[in-house]
C-alpha positions, 0 to 999 in steps of 0.5 A: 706141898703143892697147890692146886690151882684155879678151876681144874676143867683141864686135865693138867694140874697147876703147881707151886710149891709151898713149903720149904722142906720135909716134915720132921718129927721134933720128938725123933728127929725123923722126917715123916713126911715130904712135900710134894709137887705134881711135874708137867707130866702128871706125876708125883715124886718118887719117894718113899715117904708120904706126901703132903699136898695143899688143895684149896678149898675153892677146888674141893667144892668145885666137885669130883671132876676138878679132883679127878686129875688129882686121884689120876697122878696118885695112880700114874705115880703107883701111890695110895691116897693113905699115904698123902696128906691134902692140907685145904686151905683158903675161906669158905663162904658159909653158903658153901659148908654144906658141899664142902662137907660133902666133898670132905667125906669123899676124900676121906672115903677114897683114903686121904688124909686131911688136914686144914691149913694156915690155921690162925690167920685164914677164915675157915670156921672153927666149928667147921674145922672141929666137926670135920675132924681132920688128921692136921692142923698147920698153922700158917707160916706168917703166924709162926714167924711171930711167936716169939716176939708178939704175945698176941701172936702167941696166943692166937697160936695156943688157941689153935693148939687148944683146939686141935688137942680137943678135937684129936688133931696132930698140929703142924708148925709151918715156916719155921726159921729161927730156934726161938720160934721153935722153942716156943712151939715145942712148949705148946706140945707142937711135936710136927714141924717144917722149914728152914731151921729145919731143912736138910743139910749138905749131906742130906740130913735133917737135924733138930735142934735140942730142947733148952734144958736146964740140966747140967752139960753132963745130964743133957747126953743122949748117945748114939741114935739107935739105927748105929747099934741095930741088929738083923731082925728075925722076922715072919708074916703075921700069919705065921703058925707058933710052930714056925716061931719055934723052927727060927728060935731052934735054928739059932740060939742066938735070937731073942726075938721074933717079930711078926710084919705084915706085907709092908714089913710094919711090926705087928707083933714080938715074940721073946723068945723066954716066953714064946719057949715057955708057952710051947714047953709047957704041958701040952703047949706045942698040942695047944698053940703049935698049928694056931696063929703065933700072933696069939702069943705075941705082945705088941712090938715095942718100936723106936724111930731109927733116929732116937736116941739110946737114952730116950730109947732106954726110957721107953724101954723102962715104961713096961716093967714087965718087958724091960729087956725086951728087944726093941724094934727100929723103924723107918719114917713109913714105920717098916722094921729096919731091925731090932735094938737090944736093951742090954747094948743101949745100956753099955753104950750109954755107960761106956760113953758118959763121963 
């Protein structure tokens, strides 16, 4: 998370970096998110996530001119604000609310998602917070560090988890070092979290650790993550003609699936090929839906992220009863296909492993 500093009459952003690593999702395990810092150069990290910045509120209400070299880094760098996260943090007098609101709606104008920071210790307004609706609310790290030793603490913490799941906010734990602390926020709901405990190890990878349970040993196995069992997945633009559904499963009578991706390689929709081969076999089915949008045929893609486990995957599988053996497609931290997953192999992999 980088910071902004200062009044910004210059041209030149000043720095320092805040949190401590990237932002994992605690349900997946996949880090979504990474924080970000802009270099002398006027420059943002090349990397394919999306960022996290921390903005104080002191620079949003200085007006356009203090953010313009803001929207200059994201645009030297090639990023779009949709992919950034600006986190505000620091007060904001009650003389100042009604330009901050101003300011907040021409960031979210220009694309940015908003989230409010140190959220239980700093003096933003709760109804502020509440009627900006932000995407986030990260709770501030010194609060964080206390949660499972100070009841008082603890509940300073519910409050603002109460508040973000009544106004639709995701809620992020910030500066989190030790598991007990992560115990005690994941019993909140919190599914967003970053720091030490959660921090990329010498080979680079982030692992969260599992939820106490009081299962047997026997119970609490989960399988491989579903990125070791992917396939190569057939995959058409969205706009693609039902006709040429038809071509790629008549190609290969291997594939059960088409899925359908946008110009991100995001899944938009999923074609099995049972029911796709059904629709076009039926009387005067290739004259109805052959030259139409296959999209109409689709249903919508069932995904996993690529760290999820072939348990947990098995689960979402079996949510819809009438697509239980439909493939599932794996996505990356941007939610891009990566492949698909079929069913029938999380099963025996899961049965073949288990004691």
């Amino acid at each position: 998370m980088c910071l902004l500093r200062g009044p910004c009459r210059s041209h030149h952003l000043y720095v320092s970096s805040l949190l401590t690593g990237p932002v994992v999702d605690l349900g997946t395990g996949a880090v979504i998110a990474a924080p970000a810092a802009v270099d002398a150069a006027g420059y943002l990290p090349d990397v394919p996530l999306p960022l996290v910045l921390d903005l104080p509120i002191q620079v949003v209400m200085e007006g356009a001119g203090a953010l313009a070299p803001l929207h200059e880094a994201l645009r030297r760098s090639g990023r779009h604000p949709r992919e950034t996260m600006l986190v505000l943090s620091g007060p904001c007098a009650p003389e100042g609310r009604p330009v901050l609101r101003v300011a907040l709606e021409g960031l979210r104008n220009y694309g940015y998602l908003l989230g409010f920071g140190g959220a239980g210790t700093e003096g933003v307004p709760l109804d502020l917070i509440a009627e900006a609706a932000p995407y986030a609310l990260a709770l501030a790290p010194e609060l964080v560090v206390r949660v499972h030793r100070d009841h008082r603490a603890a509940a300073v913490g519910q409050a603002m988890v109460a508040l973000a799941r009544g106004i639709g906010a995701h809620v992020l734990a910030q500066g989190v070092e030790e598991e007990a602390q992560l115990a005690v926020v994941r019993g909140w709901g919190v599914r967003l979290a970053e720091g030490p405990l959660l921090g990329p190890g010498p080979d680079g990878r982030v692992r969260v650790p599992l939820p106490v349970t009081d299962e047997l040993p026997g119970m609490v196995e989960l399988g491989p993550r579903v990125q070791e069992l992917l396939l190569p997945a057939v995959t058409l633009p969205a706009e693609a003609k039902a006709e040429e559904v038809a071509a790629a499963f008549g190609h290969e009578p291997s594939i059960t699936s088409v899925i359908l991706v946008d110009e991100y390689q995001r899944p938009q929709g999923s074609l099995d090929r049972g029911r796709f081969l059904l629709s076009i076999a039926a009387r005067y089915g290739h004259a109805l839906h052959g030259s139409k949008p296959a999209r109409r045929l689709a249903d919508p893609p069932r995904t996993v992220p690529k760290t999820t486990s072939a348990v947990a995957a098995i689960q979402a599988a079996g949510r819809d009863s009438a697509r239980v053996y439909d493939d599932l497609v794996v996505t990356d931290e941007l939610n891009r296909c990566m492949g698909i997953v079929r069913v029938s192999d999380l099963i025996r992999e899961v049965t073949t492993t288990r004691p």
